[in-house]
N, C-alpha and C positions, 0 to 999 in steps of 0.2 A: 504569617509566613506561608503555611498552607494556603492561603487564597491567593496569594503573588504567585506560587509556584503554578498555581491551576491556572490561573488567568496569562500569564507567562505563555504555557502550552498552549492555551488555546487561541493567543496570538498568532502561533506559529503555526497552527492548521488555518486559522482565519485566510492568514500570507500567503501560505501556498497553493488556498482555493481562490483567491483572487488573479494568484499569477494564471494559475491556471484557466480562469473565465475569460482573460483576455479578449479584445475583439479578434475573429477569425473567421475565415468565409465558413470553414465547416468544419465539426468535432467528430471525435471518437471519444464516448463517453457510455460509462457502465456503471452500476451502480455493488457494492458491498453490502451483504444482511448480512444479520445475527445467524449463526447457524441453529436452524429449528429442533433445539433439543426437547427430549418426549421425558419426562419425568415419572419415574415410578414410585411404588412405596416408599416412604425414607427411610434409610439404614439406621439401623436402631445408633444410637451413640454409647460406644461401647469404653468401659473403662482407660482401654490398650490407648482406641484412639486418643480420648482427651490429654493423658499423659503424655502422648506421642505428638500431638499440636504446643502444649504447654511448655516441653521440652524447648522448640524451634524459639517460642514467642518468648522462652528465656535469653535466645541471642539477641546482642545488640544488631548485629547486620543483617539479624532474619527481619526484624523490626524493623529497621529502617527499607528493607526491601519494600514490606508491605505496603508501610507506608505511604513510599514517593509511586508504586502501581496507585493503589488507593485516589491518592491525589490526583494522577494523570487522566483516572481513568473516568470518558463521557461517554461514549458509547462503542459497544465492541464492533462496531462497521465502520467508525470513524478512528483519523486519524493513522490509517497506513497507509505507506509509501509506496510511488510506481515510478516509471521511467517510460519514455517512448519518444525514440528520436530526438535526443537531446533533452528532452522537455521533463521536467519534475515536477510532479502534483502527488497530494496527499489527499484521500476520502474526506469529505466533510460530514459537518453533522448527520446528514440525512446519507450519507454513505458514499455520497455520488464521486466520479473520477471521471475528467475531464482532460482531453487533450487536443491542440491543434493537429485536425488532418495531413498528414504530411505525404501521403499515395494516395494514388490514383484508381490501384487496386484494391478491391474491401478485405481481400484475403490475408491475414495475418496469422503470428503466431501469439501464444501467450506463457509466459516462463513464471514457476513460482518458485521464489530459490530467496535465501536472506545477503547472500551479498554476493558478486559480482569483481571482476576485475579488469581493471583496463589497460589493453594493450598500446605502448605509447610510442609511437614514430620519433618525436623528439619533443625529449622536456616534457611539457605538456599538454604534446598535441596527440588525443587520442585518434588512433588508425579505426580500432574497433572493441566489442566488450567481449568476455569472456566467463563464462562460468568456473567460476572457483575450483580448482581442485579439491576434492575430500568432501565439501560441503552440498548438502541436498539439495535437488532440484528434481523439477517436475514440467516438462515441455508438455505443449497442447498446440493443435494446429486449429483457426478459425475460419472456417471459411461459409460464402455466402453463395447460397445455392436456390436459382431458381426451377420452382417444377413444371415442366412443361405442357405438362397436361391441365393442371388448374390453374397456372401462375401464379402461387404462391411461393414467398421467398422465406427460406429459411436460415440460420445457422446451424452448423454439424462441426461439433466441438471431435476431436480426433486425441486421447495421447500420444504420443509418440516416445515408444520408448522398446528399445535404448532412446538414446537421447545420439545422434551421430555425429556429433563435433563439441567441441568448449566453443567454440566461435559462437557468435550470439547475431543472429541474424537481425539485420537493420528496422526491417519491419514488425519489430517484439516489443511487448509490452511485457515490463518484466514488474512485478508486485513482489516487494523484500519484505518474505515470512517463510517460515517454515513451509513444504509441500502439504505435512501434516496438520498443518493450522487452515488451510485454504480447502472448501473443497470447488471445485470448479466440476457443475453438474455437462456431463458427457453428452454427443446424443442431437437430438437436433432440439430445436424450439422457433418459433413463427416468427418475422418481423417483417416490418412495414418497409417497404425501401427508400432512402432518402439520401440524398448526400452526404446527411449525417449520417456517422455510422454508430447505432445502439448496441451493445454489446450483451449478451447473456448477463444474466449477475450470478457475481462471486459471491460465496456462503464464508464465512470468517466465524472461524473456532473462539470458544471464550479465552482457553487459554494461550494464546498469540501474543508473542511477546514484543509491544508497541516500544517501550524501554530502550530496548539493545540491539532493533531499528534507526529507532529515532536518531539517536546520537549515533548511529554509522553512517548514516545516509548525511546527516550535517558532515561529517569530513568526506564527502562525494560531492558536497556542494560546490566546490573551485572547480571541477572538471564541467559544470552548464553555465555557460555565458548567460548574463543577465541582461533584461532587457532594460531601459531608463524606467519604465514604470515601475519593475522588481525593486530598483535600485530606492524608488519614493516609495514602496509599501513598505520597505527594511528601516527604513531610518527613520518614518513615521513611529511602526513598531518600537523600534529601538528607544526612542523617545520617552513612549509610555512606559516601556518598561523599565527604563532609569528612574519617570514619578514614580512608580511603584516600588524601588527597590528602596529610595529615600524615604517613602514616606510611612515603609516598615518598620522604620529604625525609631 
């Protein structure tokens, strides 16, 4: 059952990094690290603590917490969720995050915030998104600057904060995690100019919670139209994972 449930997951990141590869004139793509923690002496293991882990691993729903993390979990750069102009992709193994270029302009912004709400003209035709009332977020502005004396192009990452509306502006790329889980480094850094546009990479905290994501983001899925190839990597998918659920039993 543990291995249907892994292999499961990792369908579902395979799926949405293929939707995302689709053919397109040109991307905006970034990639997710491990964030580079520094490890010092290790804290001695003290009584209090063991009792105090032992206690937890005495619940049945601390267990199964572990557990189904455990199971989920392949690499801490993969497998979180983004958005950008309708479009929905998740980091793959190597952490990457891919999207069809949808401006003209390279200048974007970048929102890290764990959900999101949509404001709806009628039924379920979305006008525009919203930042959540009560829930954290962290706006960034991207922009692409060249310098005129060397011509060399850079990015100069900006926070912006306050933050001055809920309204979520069209050309955002919003990554559903905590602000505390992400850190997105400030500041400028050198890139190559292309039509593609490379983006800075994001640093992603070990403890980021993929779990309680995942399954928010699947009920956001009827709000992105699908394309006919999504529509054959889902029932492909779906497939296998009917053999697998059968042939557990």
């Amino acid at each position: 059952m543990k291995t249907c449930l892994k292999t499961i997951f990792l369908l579902a990141i395979t799926s949405f990094a293929q939707m995302a590869a689709q053919t397109t004139s040109h991307l905006i793509t970034f990639f997710m690290r491990p964030y580079p923690y520094v490890y010092m002496e290790e804290k001695e293991v003290t009584q209090e603590y063991a009792d105090r882990k032992s206690k937890k691993l005495r619940r049945p729903d601390k267990i199964a917490k572990y557990t189904l993390r455990s199971i989920l979990e392949t690499s801490t750069a993969s497998g979180i969720f983004s958005t950008y102009h309708g479009q929905l992709a998740v980091s793959d193994f190597e952490g990457q995050v891919s999207f069809a270029r949808m401006q003209a302009d390279p200048d974007l912004h970048l929102l890290i915030t764990p959900r999101i709400d949509p404001f709806l003209k009628k039924q379920q035709v979305i006008d525009h998104w919203e930042i959540e009332r009560g829930v954290p977020a962290q706006l960034y502005s991207v922009s692409l600057v060249e310098d005129e004396d060397t011509e060399i192009s850079y990015w100069n990452v900006e926070r912006i904060d306050p933050i001055p509306n809920k309204r979520i502006d069209l050309n955002t790329i919003i990554v559903f995690a905590k602000p505390s889980h992400i850190l997105v480094p400030e500041g400028i850094s050198i890139v190559k100019r292309s039509p593609n546009l490379v983006l800075p990479d994001l640093y992603v905290k070990k403890n980021v919670d993929k779990l309680s994501t995942s399954l928010y983001v699947l009920n956001l899925k009827r709000f992105f139209q699908q394309t006919q190839k999504q529509k054959e990597l889902e029932a492909k998918d779906s497939k296998i994972i009917r053999q697998l659920l059968y042939s557990d039993h």
